[in-house]
C-alpha positions as CSV (number, residue, x, y, z in Angstrom):
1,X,0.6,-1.7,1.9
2,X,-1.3,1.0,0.2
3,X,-2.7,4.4,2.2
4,X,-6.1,5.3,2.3
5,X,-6.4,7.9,-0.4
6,X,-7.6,11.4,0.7
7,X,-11.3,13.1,-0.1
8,X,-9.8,15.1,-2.9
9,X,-7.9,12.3,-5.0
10,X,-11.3,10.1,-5.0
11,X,-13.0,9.3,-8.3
12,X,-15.8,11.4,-8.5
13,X,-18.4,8.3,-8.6
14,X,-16.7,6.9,-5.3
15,X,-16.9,10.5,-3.3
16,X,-20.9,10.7,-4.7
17,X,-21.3,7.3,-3.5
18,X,-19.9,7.7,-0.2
19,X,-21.8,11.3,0.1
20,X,-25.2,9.3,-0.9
21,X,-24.4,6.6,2.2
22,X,-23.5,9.2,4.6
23,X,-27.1,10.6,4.4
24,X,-29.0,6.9,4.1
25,X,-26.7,5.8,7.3
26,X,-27.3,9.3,9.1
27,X,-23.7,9.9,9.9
28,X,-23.2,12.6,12.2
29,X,-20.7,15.7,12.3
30,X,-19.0,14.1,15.0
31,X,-18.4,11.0,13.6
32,X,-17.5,12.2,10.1
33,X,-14.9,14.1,12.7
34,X,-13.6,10.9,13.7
35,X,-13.8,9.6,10.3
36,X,-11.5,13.0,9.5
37,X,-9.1,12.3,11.8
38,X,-8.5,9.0,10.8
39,X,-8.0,9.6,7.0
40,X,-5.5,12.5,8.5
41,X,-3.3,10.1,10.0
42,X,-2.6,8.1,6.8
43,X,-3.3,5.1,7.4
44,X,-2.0,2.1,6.1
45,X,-4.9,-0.4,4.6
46,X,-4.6,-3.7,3.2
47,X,-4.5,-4.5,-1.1
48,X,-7.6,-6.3,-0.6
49,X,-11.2,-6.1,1.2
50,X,-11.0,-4.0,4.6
51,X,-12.7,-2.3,7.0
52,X,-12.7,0.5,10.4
53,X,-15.1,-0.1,12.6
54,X,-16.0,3.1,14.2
55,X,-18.8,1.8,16.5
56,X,-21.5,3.9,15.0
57,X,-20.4,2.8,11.4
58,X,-18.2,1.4,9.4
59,X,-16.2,2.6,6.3
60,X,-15.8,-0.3,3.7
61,X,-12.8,0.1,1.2
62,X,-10.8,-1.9,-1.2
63,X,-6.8,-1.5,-1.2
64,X,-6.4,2.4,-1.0
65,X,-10.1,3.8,-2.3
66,X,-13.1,3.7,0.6
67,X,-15.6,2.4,-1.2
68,X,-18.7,2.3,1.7
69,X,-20.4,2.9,4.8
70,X,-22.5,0.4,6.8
71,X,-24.7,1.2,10.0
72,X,-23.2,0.0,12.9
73,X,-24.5,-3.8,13.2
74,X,-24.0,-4.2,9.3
75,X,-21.8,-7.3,8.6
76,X,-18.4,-6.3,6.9
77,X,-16.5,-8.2,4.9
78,X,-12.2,-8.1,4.8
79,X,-10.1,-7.3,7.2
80,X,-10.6,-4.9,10.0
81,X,-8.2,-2.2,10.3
């Protein structure tokens, strides 16, 4: 199984799209913290569709790349990790 990649090795249109949703979905320090920690522990994430529910969000990704986030309520497709 793939690992979530890090901030740093995104594609540049996948970090500005993920910047862009963190200000529409009013993501907060502290959960961009939690969001932190997470990607810290390198996670393992499935080849397809997935997602972490976080409570207050969700991050949407696609094998290794995050690809989304979603307000808390927001149906997600894929597998929860």
């Amino acid at each position: 199984m793939p690992r979530i990649e890090t901030w740093g090795n995104l594609p540049t249109g996948v970090r500005q799209h993920l910047i862009d949703r963190m200000r529409d979905r009013a993501i907060g320090m502290a959960d961009l913290n939690r969001l932190r920690i997470w990607i810290d522990s390198n996670p393992e994430v499935p080849e397809g569709d997935w997602y972490k529910d976080f409570g207050s969000f969700k991050i949407c990704g696609s094998g290794s790349l995050p690809k989304t986030f979603l307000r808390r309520g927001q149906a997600a497709r894929g597998k929860a990790v």
